[in-house]
C-alpha positions in Angstrom: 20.9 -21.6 -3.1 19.3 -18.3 -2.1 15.9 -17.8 -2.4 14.7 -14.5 -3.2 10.6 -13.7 -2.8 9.1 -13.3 -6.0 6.5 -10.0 -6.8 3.4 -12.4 -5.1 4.8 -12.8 -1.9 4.6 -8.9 -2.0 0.6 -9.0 -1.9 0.8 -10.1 1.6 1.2 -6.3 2.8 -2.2 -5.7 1.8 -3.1 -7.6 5.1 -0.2 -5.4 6.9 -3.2 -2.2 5.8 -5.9 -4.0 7.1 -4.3 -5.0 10.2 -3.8 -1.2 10.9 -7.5 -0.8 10.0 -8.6 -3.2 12.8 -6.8 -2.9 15.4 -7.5 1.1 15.2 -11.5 0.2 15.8 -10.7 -0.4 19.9 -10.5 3.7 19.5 -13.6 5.1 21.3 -15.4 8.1 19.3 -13.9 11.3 19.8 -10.6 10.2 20.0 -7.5 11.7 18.5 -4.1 10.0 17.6 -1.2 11.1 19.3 2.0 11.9 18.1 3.7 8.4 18.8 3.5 6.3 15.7 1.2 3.9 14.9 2.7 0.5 14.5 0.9 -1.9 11.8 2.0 -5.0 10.5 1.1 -8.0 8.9 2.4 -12.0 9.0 2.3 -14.1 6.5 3.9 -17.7 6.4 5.2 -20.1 4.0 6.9 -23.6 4.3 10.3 -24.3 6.4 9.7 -21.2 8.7 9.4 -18.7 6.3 7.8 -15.6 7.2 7.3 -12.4 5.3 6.6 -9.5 7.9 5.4 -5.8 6.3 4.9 -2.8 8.5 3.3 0.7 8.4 2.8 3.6 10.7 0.2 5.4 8.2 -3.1 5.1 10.3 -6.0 7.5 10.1 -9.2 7.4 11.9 -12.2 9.1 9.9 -15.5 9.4 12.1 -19.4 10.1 10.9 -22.3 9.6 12.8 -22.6 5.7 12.8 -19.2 4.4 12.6 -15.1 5.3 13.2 -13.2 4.0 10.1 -9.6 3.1 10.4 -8.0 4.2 7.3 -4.2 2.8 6.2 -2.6 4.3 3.3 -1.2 1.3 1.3 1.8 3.2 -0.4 2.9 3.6 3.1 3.6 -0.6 3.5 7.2 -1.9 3.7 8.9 -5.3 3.6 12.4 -4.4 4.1 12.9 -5.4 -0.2 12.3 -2.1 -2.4 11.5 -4.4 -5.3 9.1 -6.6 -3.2 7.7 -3.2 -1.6 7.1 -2.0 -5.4 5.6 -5.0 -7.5 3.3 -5.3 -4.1 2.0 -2.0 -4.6 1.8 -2.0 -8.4 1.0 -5.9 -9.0 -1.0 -7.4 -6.2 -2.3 -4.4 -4.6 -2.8 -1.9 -7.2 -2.3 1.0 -5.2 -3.2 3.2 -7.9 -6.8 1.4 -8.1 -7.5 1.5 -4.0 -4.7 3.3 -2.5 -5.9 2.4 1.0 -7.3 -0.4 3.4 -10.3 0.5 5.6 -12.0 -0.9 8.6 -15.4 0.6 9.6 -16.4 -0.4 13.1 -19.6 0.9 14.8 -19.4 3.7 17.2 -22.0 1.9 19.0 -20.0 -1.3 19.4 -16.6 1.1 20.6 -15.4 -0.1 24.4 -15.0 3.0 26.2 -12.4 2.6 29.0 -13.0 4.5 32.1 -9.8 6.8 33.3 -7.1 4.0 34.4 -9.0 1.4 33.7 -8.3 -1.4 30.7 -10.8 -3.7 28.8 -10.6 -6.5 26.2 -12.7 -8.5 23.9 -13.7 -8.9 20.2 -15.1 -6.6 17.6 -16.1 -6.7 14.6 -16.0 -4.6 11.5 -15.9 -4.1 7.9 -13.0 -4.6 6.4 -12.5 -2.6 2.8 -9.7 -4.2 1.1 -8.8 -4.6 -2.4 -12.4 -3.9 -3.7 -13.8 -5.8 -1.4 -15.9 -5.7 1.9 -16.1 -8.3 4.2 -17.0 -8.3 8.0 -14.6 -9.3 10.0 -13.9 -10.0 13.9 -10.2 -8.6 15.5 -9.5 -9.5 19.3 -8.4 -5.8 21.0 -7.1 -4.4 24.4 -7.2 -0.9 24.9 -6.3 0.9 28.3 -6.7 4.7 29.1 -4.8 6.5 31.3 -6.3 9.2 33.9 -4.7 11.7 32.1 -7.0 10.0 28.8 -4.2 9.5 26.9 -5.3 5.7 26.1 -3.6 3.2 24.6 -5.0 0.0 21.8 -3.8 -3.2 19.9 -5.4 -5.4 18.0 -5.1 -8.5 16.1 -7.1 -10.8 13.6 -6.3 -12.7 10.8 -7.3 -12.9 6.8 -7.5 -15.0 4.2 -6.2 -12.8 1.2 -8.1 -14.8 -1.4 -11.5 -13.8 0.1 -10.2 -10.4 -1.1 -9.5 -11.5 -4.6 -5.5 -11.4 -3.9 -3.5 -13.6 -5.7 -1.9 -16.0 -3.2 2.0 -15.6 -3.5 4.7 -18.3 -4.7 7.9 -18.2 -5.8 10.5 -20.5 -6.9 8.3 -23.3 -4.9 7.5 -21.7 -2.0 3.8 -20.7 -1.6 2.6 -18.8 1.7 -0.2 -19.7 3.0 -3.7 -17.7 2.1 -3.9 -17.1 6.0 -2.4 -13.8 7.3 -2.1 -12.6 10.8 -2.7 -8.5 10.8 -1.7 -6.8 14.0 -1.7 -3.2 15.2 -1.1 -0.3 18.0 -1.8 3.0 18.2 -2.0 5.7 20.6 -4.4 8.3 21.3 -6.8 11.1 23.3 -10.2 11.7 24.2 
């Protein structure tokens, strides 16, 4: 028998837009993305191995005076499963209502990488998601060349129903709440 994943497992990209939020806070102030696409995605798991993976390159940072905001557009998520990728955006993350994911960290917490040189650590920030705002912590590397073209990835993880998602099941099969969010980007200073 073939399972297919029903219109809740699609709510799991919403984690895929917050993992591009996060992982874009090891960005220093004044940065810039570059050209090279962003890579977002989220995990989420079920039983027997299952995994449901969604992915995004639509990452924008927004700057004012006390914090840099990593901005995903969630009409922008894929699964691989049009109809999945649609009831996800019009049934569990109701892209109409919040068409995007954001994650606020403050400029004054931003690592700041010397010219060829790498750092590491934890963050935090607050996550916008689905209405709701939470603070949340994200491990990060980021490493800057001495041309300052510098380079970040990220990763934390969710629970969706903190964010008043529905936790998805089909046929049985129930992922779990928990969803690991992880990101890259590339930009300038």
């Amino acid at each position: 028998m073939r399972l297919t994943p029903s219109p809740r497992l699609r709510a799991l990209p919403i984690v895929l837009g917050v993992l591009a939020t996060t992982f874009a806070g090891v960005a220093l102030a004044g940065y810039t993305l570059t050209k090279t696409p962003a890579a977002v995605q989220f995990t989420g798991i079920g039983p027997g191995g299952f995994k449901m993976v969604g992915k995004t390159a639509a990452l924008s940072l927004v700057q004012d005076d006390k914090a840099l905001t990593f901005v995903v557009a969630l009409a922008d998520l894929t699964t691989g499963i049009a109809l999945r990728d649609r009831h996800m955006r019009e049934k569990y993350l109701e892209v109409a209502k919040f068409p995007d994911v954001r994650l606020a960290v403050p400029l004054a917490s931003l690592p700041n990488p010397a010219a060829g040189a790498s750092t590491a650590g934890e963050l935090k920030g607050t996550l916008s998601l689905h209405g709701k705002q939470r603070e949340i912590p994200f491990k990060y590397e980021a490493s800057c060349t001495v041309a300052n073209v510098c380079t970040a990835k990220g990763s934390f993880t969710i629970n969706i129903k903190e964010f008043d998602i529905v936790v998805p099941s089909y046929l049985g099969i129930t992922l779990k709440p928990d969803v690991v969010v992880e990101a890259q980007f590339e930009g300038t200073r």
